[in-house]
N, C-alpha and C positions, 0 to 999 in steps of 0.2 A: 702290096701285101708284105713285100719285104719288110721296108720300112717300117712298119704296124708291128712287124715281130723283133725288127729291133729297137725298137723304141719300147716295147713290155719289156725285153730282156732287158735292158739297161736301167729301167726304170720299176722295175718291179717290184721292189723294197715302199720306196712313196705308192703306187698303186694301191700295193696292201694295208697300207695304212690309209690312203684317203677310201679305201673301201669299209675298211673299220669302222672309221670315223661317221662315212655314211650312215653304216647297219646302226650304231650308238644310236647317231639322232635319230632313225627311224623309230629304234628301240622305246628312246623317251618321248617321243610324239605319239607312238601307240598306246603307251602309258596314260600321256594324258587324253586322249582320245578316249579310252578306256572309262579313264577316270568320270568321265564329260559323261559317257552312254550310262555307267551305273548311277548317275543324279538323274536324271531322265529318267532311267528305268526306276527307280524309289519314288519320284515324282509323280508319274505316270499310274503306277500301282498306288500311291494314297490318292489320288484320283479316283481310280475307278475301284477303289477296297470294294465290296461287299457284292459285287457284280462281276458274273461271269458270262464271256464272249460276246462283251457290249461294242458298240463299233462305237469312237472318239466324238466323231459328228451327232449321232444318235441322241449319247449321252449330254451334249451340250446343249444339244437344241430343247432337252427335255429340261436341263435346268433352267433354260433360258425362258420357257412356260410356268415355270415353279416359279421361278422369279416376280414373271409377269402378275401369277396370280396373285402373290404375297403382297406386292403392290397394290394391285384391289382390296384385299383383304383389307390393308393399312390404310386405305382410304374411306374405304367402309368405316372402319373403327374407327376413323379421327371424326367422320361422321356424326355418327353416333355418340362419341361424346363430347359435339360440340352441340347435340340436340340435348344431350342429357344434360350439358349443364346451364342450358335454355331455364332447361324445366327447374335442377335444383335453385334456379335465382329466385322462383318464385315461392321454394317451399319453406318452410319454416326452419329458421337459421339462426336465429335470436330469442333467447327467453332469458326473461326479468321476472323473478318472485321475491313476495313481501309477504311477510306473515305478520301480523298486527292486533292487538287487542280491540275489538272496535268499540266496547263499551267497559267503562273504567272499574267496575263495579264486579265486572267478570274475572277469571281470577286465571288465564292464559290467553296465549296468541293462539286463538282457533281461528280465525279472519283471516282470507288471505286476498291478494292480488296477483293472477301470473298475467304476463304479457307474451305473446305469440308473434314475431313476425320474419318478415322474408328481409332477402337482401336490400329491399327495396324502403325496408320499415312500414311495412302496409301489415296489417293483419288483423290482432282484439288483442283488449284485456277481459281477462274472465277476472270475477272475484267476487267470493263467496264473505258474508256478512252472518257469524255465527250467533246468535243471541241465545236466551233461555228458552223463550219460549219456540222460535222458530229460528231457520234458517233460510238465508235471502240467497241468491246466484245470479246473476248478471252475466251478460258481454259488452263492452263494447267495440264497435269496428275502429280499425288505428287505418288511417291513410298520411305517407310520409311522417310517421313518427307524431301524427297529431290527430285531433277525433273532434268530429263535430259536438258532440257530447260533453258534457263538463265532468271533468275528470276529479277526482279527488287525488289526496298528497299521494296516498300510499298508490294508487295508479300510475300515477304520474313518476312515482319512483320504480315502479314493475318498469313503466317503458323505457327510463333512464337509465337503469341499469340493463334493462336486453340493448340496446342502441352501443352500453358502453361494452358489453361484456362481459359486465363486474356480476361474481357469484359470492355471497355473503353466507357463511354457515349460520352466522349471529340469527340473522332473520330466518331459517327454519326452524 
């Protein structure tokens, strides 16, 4: 014990300072410790914002079913609109209209041809043949873009242009 008391006394200037030195670094490690708990704690709180005295596990497992469901949901819905666009191939997708004078003698384009069809080019041409005394109205059914039916020009151009796309203001 002796020894122990003189080796403080003799040495007690360096003691005091390696004890400083200690406290410091303890000082700046508590600091960053500190620093480390309040990200956590800010972290932690936009976690669980809007919920009071939720337990960490609780809340996890609940999103982890919120999760689950959404995944249903989104599978439903890719469902669903792989059914719906089933159906829109077959709905009408294409229209060709032609309006035309059908007799020369008449003095406008009241005649016309529209063409109806699906993605597939299946559907009719309707078209209406205006004259003086009467008025005519037809269909005929279109399968791939073609009709057993003998088609006239101005039909034949209703379905050329729904097939193409083309909208012509000229021909209304």
């Amino acid at each position: 014990m002796v020894q122990l008391r003189d080796f403080v006394a003799s040495y007690n200037i360096e003691i005091m300072i390696g004890l400083i030195a200690a406290l410091l670094v303890l000082l700046v490690l508590y600091l960053i410790a500190e620093i480390r708990i309040s990200k956590i704690k800010k972290k932690y709180n936009e976690f669980t914002r809007g919920v009071k005295g939720v337990n960490v596990e609780e809340l996890l497992i609940k999103t982890g079913e919120e999760l689950k469901d959404i995944r249903v949901d989104m599978n439903n819905i890719e469902e669903n609109m792989k059914s719906i666009e089933t159906k829109l191939a077959f709905a009408i997708q294409k229209v060709g209209f032609v309006r035309y004078n059908a007799f020369g003698d008449m003095g406008s384009d009241l005649s016309f041809s529209i063409a109806l069809l699906d993605k597939f080019q299946n559907g009719f041409v309707l078209t209406s043949i205006y004259g003086r005394e009467h008025t005519t109205s037809y269909a005929k059914p279109i399968k791939f873009g073609k009709s057993i039916y003998p088609l006239s020009v101005e039909e034949m151009q209703a379905i050329d242009r729904a097939v193409m796309g083309e909208y012509n203001e000229k021909t209304l």
